[in-house]
Structures are given as C-alpha cells and as structure tokens.
C-alpha positions, 0 to 999 in steps of 0.5 A: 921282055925286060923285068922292068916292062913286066906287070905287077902280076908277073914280077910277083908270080916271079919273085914267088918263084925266088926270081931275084931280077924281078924283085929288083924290079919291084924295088925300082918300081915302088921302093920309093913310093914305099919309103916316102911313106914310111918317112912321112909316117916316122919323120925319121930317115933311119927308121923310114929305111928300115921300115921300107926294107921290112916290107920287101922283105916281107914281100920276098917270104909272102909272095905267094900270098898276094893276088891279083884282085888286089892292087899290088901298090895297095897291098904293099901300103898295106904291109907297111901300115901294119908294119908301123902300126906295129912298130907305134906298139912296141915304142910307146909312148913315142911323139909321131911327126910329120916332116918338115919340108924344105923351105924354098923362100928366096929371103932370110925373112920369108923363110923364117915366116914360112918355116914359123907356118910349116912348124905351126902345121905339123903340130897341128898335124901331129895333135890330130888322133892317129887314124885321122892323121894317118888318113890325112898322110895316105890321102894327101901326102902318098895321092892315094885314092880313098879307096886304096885309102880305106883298103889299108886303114881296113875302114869304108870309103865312107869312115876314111872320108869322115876321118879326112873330114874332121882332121880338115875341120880340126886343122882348120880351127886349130889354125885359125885359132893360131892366126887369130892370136898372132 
C-alpha cells in the first residue's frame, strides 16, 4: 500500500517510528491546508511558511503524542494555533491582518471598487478582538466545523458560536456604518 492511501493513524504510527516516506505523505496530505492557515493568520508569506514548517516539525519530534480519538487535521490546527498564539506573544505589539484576495473584476473600474470593499472588510475584519477574528478564520476561511473549531480555540461549541455571533454582528454594523457615509 502506497503511503499515500494510508489512514491518518498509520502514517502517524509511521512517522513515530522515524518513517520519513510517510511523513511526506502527511506533508502532501495537509502541508496545504496547514499553510493557508497560517497565511490567513499572519498575512505575511514568509512567516505563513515558517510557521507551517514549525508544525511539522513539531509533528516528526511528537508524534507519539498524538491519538486516534482526536482528528489528526484538528490536531495539527491545534499545533499551529499554539504556535501562533505564541508567536502573537513574543512581537508585541504587532497589527494582524487578514489577506488581501485577488481581485477578479474584468474593468479597471470595478476592480477599483471591488478592492476599495475587500479593503473596508479586512480592517473590519482586523478591528474585531483576537478570539472573534480568530473563530471567524477557522470557521469561514479554513470550513472547519464548530466542533474542530472549538476543539482548537479550546472553548465550547457554544462560546466559539457566540464569539461568530458577535464578530458577524460587529462586522454587520461596522459596514454598514461605512455605507452609510459613502
């Protein structure tokens, strides 16, 4: 069986032997994923990278610690939270933005309007307190679920719904306000 079409559990019961095949596999697998992330949290490529290297990292030297009653996606989530939670620590005080997203209008005009609102957004977006902005990234921007969600902002499903809840309700009147005096 290629490493590849393996589950979670054996390429991590592989990699914690010192398999270095299957640790490419996870790489392939959710090096991606993990990276997205990263760069949704920093807005910055280089650190993106280097946190997403950190995490498997830390995977090849822990992999024994993880287990199979915990989704292996969400643990690694988990490892990269910390991570930047950590990182947040150490650079303070430092502005956190969401990325910009490529803007797709066919006309010089509409672009222009278009990036004015994505702009308008992610300050929006990057005025929200840490917990709400970061529930609104794993939620919205990663797709995942509340409960892996939760698991790795280590709150209830019911607080990481009430932190999306107030960080829709802020952006809402935050926008609006903004149309309002255009």
């Amino acid at each position: 069986m290629k490493p590849t079409e393996l589950t979670d559990e054996t390429l991590m019961k592989r990699i914690a032997a010192g398999d270095a095949t299957a640790f490419q596999a996870l790489l392939d697998r959710y090096g991606q994923k993990i990276y997205a992330c990263a760069w949704r949290l920093t807005s910055d490529r280089t650190e993106a990278e280097d946190m997403a290297q950190e995490v498997f990292l830390k995977v090849w030297r822990h992999a024994e610690k993880w287990t199979p009653d915990a989704k292996l996606s969400t643990w690694l989530y988990r490892i990269l939270y910390n991570h930047y939670i950590d990182t947040l620590r150490r650079a303070r005080p430092t502005e956190n933005t969401v990325p910009e997203t490529a803007s797709t209008a066919p006309s010089p005009e509409q672009s222009m309007l278009q990036k004015a609102e994505e702009e308008e957004i992610k300050e929006a977006i990057n005025a929200l307190p840490a917990r709400q902005k970061e529930a609104l990234i794993l939620c919205y921007h990663q797709g995942l679920k509340a409960k892996e969600a939760a698991d790795i902002l280590s709150v209830s499903v019911g607080a990481l719904e009430s932190l999306l809840f107030r960080a829709r309700q802020t952006l809402k009147e935050r926008l609006s306000v903004r149309k309002e005096t255009a």
